[in-house]
TIZATOR-644925 format. One line per field, with one value per atom (N, C-alpha, C, CB): x, z, y; atom name. Coordinates in nm, 3 decimals. Glycine has a CB too. Example, Ala and Ser with C-alpha at 12.3 -4.5 7.8 and 13.67 -1.06 7.14 Angstrom:
! residues 2
x	1.319;1.230;1.320;1.131;1.285;1.367;1.290;1.408
z	0.780;0.780;0.780;0.905;0.708;0.714;0.787;0.572
y	-0.569;-0.450;-0.330;-0.447;-0.225;-0.106;0.003;-0.060
atome	N;CA;C;CB;N;CA;C;CB
END
This chain:
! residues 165
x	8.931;8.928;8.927;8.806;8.984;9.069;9.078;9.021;9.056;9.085;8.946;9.199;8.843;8.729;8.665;8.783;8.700;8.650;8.538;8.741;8.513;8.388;8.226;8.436;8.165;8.085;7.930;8.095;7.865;7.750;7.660;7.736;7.499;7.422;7.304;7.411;7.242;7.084;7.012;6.990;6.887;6.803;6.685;6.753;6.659;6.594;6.466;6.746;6.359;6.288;6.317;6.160;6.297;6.365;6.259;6.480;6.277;6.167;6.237;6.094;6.325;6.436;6.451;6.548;6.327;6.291;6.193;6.307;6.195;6.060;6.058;6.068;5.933;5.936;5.836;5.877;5.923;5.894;5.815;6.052;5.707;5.674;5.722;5.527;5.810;5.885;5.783;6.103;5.685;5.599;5.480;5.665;5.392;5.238;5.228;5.073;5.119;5.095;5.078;4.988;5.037;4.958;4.904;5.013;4.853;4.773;4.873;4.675;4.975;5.050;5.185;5.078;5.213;5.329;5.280;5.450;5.350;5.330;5.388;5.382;5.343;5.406;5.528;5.358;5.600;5.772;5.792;5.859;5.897;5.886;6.046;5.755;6.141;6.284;6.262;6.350;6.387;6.405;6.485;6.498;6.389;6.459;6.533;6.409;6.638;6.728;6.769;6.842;6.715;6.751;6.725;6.844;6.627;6.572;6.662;6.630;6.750;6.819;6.828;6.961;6.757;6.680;6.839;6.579;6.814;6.961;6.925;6.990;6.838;6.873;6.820;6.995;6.805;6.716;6.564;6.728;6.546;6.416;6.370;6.393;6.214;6.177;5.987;6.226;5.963;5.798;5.720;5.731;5.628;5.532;5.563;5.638;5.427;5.399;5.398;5.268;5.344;5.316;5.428;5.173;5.483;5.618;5.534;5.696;5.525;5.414;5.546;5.314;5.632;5.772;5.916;5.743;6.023;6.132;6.193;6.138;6.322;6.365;6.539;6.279;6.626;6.755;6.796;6.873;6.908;6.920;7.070;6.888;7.134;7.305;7.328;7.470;7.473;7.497;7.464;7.626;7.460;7.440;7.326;7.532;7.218;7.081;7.002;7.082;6.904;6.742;6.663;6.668;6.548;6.438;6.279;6.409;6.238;6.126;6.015;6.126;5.901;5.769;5.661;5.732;5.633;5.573;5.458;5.627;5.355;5.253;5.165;5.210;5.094;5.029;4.894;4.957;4.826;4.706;4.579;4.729;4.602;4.486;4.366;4.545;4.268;4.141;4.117;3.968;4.095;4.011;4.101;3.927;4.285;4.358;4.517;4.309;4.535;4.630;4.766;4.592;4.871;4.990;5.132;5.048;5.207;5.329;5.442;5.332;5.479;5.654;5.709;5.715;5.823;5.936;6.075;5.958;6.127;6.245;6.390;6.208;6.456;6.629;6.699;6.718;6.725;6.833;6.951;6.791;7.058;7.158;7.214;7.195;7.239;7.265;7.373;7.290;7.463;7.632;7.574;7.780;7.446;7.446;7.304;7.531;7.238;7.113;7.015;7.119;6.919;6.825;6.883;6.711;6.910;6.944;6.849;6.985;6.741;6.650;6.515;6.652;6.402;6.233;6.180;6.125;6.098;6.004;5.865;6.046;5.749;5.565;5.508;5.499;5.463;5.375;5.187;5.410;5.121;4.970;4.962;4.891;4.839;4.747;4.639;4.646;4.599;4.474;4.432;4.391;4.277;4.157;4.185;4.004;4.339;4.354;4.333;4.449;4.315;4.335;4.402;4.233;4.467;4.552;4.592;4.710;4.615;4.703;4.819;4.636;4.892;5.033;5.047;5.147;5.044;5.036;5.114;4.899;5.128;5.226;5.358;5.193;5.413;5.584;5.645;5.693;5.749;5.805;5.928;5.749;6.101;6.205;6.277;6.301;6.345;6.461;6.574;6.469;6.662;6.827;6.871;6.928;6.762;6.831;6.694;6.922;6.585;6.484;6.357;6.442;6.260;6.164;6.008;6.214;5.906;5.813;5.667;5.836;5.584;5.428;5.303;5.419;5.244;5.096;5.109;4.870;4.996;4.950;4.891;5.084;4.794;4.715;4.685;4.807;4.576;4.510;4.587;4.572;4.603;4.658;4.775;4.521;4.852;5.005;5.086;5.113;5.203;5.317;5.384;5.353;5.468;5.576;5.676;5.543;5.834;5.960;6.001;6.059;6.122;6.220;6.350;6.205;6.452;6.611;6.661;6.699;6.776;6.870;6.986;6.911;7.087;7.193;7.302;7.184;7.446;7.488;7.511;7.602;7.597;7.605;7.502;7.705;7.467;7.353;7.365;7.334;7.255;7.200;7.134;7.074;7.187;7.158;6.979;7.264;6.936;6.767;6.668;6.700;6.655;6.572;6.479;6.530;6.423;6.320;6.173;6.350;6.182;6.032;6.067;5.955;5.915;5.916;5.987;5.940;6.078;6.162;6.104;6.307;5.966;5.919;5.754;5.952;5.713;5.598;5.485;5.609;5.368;5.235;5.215;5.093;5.225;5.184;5.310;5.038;5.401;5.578;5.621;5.722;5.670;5.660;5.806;5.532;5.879;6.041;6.090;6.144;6.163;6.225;6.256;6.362;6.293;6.371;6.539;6.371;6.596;6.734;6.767;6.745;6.905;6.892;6.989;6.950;6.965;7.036;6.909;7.233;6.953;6.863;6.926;6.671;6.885;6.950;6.835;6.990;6.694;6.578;6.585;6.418;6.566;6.483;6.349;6.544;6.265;6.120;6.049;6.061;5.985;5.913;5.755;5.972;5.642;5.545;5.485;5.482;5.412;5.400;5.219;5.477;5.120;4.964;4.943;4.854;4.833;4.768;4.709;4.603;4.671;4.629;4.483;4.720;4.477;4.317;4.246;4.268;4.077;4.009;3.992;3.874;3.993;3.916;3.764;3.980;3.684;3.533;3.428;3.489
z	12.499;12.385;12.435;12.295;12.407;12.418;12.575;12.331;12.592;12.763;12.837;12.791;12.765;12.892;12.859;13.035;12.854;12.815;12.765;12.697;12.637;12.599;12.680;12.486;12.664;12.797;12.697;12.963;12.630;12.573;12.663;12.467;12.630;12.687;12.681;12.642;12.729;12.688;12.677;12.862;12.574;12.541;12.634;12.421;12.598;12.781;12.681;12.964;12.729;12.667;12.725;12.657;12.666;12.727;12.747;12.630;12.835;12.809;12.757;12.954;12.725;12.693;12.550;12.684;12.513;12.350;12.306;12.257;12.223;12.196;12.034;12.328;12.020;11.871;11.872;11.746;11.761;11.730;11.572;11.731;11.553;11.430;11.353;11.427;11.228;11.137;10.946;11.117;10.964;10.863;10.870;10.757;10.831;10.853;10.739;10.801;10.752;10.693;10.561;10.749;10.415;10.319;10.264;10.234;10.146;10.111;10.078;9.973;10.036;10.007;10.094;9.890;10.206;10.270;10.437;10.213;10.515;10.648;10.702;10.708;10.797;10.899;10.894;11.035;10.929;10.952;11.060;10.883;11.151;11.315;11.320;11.496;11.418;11.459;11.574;11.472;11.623;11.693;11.849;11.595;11.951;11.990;12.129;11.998;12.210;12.310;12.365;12.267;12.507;12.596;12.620;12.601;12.539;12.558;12.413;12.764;12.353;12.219;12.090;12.253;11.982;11.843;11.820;11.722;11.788;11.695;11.533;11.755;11.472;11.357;11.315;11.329;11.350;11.298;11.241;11.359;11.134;11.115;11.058;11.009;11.128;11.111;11.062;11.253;10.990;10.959;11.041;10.826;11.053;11.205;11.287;11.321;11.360;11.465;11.578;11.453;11.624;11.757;11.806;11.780;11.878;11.969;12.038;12.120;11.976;12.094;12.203;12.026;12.126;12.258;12.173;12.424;12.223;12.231;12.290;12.330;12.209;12.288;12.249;12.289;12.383;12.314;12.306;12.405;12.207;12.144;12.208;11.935;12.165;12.236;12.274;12.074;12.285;12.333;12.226;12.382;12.108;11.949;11.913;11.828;11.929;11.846;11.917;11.729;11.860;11.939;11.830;11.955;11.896;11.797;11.817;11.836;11.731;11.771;11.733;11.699;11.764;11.726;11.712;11.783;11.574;11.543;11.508;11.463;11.471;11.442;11.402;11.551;11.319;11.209;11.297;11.025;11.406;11.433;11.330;11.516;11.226;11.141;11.182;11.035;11.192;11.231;11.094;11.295;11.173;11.075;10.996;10.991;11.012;10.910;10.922;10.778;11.073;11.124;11.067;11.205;11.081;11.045;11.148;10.800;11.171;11.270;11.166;11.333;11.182;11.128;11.253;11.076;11.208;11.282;11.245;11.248;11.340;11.243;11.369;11.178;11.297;11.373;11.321;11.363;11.450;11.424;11.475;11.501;11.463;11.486;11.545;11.390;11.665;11.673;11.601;11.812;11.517;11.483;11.334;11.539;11.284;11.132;11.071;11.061;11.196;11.162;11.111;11.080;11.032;11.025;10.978;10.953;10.962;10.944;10.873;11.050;10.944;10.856;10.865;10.893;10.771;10.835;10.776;10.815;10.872;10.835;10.879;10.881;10.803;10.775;10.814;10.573;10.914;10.988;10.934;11.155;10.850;10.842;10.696;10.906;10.699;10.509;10.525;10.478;10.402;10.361;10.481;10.204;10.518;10.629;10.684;10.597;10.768;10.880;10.997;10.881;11.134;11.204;11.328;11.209;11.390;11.441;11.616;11.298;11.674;11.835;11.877;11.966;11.900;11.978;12.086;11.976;12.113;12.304;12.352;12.371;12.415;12.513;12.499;12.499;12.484;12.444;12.581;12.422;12.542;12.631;12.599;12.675;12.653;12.549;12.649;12.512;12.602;12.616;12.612;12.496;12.604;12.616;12.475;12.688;12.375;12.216;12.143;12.176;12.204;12.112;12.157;12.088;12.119;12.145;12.106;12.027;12.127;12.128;12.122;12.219;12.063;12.090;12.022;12.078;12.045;11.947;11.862;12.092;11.749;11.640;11.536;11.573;11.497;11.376;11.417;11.218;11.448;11.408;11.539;11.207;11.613;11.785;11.791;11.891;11.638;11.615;11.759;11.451;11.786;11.841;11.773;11.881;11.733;11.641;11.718;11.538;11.673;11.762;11.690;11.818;11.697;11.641;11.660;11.626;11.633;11.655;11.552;11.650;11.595;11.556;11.504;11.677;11.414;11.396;11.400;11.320;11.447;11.408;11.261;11.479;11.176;11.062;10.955;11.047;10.840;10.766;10.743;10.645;10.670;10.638;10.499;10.763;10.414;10.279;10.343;10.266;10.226;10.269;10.117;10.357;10.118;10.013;9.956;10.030;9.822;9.825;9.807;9.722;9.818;9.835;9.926;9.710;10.017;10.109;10.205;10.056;10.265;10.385;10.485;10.376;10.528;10.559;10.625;10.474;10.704;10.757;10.685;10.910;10.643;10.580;10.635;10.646;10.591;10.608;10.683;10.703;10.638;10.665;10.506;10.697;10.528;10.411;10.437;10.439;10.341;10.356;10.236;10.357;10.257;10.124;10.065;10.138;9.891;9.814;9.923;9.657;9.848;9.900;9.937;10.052;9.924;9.997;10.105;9.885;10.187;10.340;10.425;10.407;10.553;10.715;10.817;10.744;10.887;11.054;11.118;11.149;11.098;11.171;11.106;11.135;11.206;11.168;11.232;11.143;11.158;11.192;11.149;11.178;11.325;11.307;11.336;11.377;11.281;11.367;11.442;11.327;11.523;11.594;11.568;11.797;11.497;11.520;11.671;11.396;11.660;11.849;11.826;11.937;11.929;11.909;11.942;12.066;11.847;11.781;11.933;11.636;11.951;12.057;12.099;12.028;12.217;12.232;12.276;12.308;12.183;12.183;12.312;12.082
y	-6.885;-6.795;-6.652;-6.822;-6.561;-6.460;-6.429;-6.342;-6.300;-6.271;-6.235;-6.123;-6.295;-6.252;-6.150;-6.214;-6.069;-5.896;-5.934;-5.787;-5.951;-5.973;-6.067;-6.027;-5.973;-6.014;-6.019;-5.868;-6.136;-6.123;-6.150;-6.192;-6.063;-6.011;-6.110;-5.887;-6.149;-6.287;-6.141;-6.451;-6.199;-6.092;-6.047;-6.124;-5.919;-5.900;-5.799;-5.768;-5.785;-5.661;-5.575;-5.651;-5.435;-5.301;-5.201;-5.233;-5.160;-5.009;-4.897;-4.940;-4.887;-4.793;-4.674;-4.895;-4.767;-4.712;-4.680;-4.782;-4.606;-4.503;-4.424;-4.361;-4.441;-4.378;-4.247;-4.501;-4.136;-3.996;-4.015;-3.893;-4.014;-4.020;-3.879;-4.050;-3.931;-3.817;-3.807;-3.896;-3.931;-3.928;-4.013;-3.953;-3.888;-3.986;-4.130;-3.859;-4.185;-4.291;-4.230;-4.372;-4.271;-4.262;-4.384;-4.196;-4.354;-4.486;-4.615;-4.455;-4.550;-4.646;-4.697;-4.612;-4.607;-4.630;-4.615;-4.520;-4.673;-4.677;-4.558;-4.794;-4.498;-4.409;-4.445;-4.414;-4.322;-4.315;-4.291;-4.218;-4.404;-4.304;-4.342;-4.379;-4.232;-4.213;-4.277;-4.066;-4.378;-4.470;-4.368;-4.593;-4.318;-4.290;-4.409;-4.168;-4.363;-4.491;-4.418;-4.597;-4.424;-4.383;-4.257;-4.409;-4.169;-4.020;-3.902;-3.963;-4.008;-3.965;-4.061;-3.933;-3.942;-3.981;-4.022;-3.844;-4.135;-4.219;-4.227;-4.420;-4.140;-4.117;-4.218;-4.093;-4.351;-4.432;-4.455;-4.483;-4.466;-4.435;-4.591;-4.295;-4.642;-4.752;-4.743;-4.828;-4.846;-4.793;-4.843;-4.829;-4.742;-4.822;-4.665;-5.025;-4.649;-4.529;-4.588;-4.447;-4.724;-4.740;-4.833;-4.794;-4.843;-4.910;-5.043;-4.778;-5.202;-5.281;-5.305;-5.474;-5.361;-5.352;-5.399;-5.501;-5.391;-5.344;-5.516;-5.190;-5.581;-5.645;-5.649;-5.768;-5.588;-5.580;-5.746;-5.477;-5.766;-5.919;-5.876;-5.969;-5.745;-5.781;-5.604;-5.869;-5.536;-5.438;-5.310;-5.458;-5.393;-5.323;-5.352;-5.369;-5.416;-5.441;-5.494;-5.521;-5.446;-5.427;-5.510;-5.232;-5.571;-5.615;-5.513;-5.800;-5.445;-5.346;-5.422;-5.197;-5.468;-5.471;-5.380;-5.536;-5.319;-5.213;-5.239;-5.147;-5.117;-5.155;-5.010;-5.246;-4.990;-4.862;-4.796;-4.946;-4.905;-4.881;-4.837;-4.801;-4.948;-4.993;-5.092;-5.054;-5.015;-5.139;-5.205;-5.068;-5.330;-5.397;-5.469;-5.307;-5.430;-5.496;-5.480;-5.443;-5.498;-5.507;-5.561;-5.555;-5.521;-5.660;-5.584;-5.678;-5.626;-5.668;-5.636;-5.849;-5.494;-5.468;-5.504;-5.288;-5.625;-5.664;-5.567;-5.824;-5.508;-5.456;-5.479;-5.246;-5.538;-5.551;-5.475;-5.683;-5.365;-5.218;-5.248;-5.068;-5.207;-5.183;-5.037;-5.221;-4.992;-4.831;-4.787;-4.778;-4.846;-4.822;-4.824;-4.966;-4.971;-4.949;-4.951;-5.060;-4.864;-4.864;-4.986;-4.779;-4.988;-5.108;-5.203;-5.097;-5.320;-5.421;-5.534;-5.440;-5.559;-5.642;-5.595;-5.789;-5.562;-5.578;-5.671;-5.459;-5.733;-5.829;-5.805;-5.952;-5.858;-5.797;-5.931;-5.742;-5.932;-6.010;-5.990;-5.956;-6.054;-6.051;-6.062;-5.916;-6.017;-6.067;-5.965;-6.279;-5.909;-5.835;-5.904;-5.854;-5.861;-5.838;-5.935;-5.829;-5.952;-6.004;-5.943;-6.041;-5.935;-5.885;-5.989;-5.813;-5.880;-5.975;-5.865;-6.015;-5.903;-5.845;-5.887;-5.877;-5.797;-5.876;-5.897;-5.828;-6.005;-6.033;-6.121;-6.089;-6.183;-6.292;-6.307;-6.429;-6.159;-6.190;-6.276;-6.011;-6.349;-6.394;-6.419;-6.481;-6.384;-6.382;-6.507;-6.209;-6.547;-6.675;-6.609;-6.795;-6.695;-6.659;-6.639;-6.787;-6.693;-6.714;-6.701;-6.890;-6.675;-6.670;-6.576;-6.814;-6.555;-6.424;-6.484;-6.271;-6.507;-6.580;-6.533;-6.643;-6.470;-6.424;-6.457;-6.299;-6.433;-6.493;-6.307;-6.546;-6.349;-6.257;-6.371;-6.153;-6.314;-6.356;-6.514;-6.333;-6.544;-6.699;-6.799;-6.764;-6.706;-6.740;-6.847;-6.816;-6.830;-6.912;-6.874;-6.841;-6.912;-6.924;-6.889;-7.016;-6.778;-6.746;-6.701;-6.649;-6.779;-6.734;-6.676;-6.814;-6.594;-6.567;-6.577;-6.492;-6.635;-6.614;-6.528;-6.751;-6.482;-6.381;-6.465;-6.281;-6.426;-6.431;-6.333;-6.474;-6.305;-6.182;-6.166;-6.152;-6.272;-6.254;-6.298;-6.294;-6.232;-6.274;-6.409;-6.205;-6.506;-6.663;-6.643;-6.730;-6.682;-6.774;-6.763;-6.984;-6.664;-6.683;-6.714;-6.503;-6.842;-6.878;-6.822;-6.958;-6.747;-6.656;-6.717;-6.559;-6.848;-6.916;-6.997;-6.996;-6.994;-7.118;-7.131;-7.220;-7.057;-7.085;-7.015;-7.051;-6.916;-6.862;-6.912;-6.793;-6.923;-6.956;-6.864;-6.942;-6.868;-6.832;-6.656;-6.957;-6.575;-6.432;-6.342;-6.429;-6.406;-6.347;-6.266;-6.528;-6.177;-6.051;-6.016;-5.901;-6.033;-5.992;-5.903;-6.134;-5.837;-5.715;-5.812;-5.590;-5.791;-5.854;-5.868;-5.758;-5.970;-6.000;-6.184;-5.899;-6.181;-6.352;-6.327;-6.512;-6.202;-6.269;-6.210;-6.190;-6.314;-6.243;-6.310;-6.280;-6.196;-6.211;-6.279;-6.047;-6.235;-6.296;-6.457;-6.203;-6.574;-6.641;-6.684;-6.718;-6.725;-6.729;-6.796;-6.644;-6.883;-6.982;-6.968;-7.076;-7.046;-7.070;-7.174;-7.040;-7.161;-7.300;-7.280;-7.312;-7.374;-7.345;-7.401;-7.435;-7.283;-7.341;-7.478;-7.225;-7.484;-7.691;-7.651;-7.855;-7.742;-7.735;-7.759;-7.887;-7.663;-7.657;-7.823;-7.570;-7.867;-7.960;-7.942;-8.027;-8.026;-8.007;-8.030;-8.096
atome	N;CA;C;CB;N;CA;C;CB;N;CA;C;CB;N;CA;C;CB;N;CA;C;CB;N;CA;C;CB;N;CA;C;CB;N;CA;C;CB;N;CA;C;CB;N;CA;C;CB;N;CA;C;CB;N;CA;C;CB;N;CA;C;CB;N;CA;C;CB;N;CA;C;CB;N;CA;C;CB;N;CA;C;CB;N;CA;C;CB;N;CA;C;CB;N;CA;C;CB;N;CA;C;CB;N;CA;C;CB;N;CA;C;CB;N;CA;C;CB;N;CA;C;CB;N;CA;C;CB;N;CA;C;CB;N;CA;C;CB;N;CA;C;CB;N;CA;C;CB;N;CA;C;CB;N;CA;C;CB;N;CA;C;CB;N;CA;C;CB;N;CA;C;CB;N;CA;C;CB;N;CA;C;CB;N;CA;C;CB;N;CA;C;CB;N;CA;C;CB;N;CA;C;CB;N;CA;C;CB;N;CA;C;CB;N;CA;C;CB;N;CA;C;CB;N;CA;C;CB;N;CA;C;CB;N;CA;C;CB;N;CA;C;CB;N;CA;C;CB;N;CA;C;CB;N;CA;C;CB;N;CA;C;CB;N;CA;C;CB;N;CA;C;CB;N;CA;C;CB;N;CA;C;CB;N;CA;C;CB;N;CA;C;CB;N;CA;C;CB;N;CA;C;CB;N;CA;C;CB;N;CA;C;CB;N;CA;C;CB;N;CA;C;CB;N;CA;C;CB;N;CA;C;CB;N;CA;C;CB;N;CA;C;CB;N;CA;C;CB;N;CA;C;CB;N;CA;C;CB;N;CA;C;CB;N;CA;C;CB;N;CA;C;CB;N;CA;C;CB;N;CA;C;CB;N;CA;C;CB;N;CA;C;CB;N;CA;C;CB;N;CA;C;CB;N;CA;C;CB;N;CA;C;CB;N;CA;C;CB;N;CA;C;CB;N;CA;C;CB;N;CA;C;CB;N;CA;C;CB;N;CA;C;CB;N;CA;C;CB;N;CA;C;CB;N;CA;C;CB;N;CA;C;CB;N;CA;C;CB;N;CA;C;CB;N;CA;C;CB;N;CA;C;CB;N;CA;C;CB;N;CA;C;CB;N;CA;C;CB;N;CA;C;CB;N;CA;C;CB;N;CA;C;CB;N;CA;C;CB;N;CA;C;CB;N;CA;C;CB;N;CA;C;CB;N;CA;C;CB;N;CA;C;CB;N;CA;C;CB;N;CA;C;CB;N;CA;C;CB;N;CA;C;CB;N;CA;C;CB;N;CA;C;CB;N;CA;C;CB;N;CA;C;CB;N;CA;C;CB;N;CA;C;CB;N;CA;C;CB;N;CA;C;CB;N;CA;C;CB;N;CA;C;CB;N;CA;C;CB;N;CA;C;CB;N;CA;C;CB;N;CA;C;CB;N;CA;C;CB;N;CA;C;CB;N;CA;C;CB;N;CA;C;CB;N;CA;C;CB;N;CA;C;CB;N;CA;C;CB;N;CA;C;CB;N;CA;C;CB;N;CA;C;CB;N;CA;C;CB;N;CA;C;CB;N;CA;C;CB;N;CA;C;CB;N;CA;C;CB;N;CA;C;CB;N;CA;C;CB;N;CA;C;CB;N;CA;C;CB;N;CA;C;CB;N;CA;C;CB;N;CA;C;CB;N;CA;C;CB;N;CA;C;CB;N;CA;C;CB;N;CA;C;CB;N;CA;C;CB;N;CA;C;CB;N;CA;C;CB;N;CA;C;CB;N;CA;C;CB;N;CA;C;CB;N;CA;C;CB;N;CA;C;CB;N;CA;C;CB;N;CA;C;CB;N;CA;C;CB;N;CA;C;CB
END
């Protein structure tokens, strides 16, 4: 299939990216921060002040894991940008007086993997073109999506296995 040229990328985390906060929080809306890549603001603007990390998916899109630095009631903006068409999908990780940390990323060739909230396993895969997205129930417990029926994210959880006593 065609001549080769096209050369796709396995997803890698990046240090490459960085956010400029362009609006504080208020009671009702999250901080606004510009996506900058590579040391230049691409005009992108995503919600969330703090950058937990960065994982490019292909030569055009990044997956950001954001976060408000709220005690006491944490939650996980997921957002998939595009540099050519800007944001593409966000998704809200948590619940009222959850608290939660993002830790153990680990990325695959096709998928992206970390704990948050109640020490789940949650992956994610990508699609390039949008997926038929059901507006109940196709979604794991404290997953928060805009109105709409397409997404590029999909998203799973895995529960930790219960302590042994």
């Amino acid at each position: 299939m065609g001549n080769g040229a096209f050369v796709e990328l396995i997803m890698q985390q990046v240090n490459s990216i960085s956010l400029v906060k362009v609006h504080e929080a208020t009671d009702l809306s999250q901080a606004q921060s510009d996506v900058v890549l590579s040391g230049n603001n691409t005009g992108i603007i995503v919600p969330g002040q703090i950058l937990e990390a960065a994982v490019q998916v292909n030569d055009q899109r990044y997956i950001l894991f954001l976060t408000d630095d709220v005690i006491f009631e944490e939650s996980l903006t997921i957002a998939l940008i595009d540099i050519n068409d800007g944001v593409k999908e966000i998704v809200r990780l948590g619940n009222e007086y959850a608290t939660g940390s993002f830790e153990g990323l680990s990325v695959t060739a096709d998928s992206i993997n970390f704990r948050f909230i109640g020490d789940s396993l949650w992956t994610i895969k990508t699609v390039d073109s949008p997926r038929l997205r059901l507006p109940f129930g196709s979604d794991p417990k404290g997953v928060k999506r805009e109105a709409g029926l397409k997404k590029y994210m999909i998203i799973s959880a895995t529960p930790a296995p219960e302590k042994i006593r």
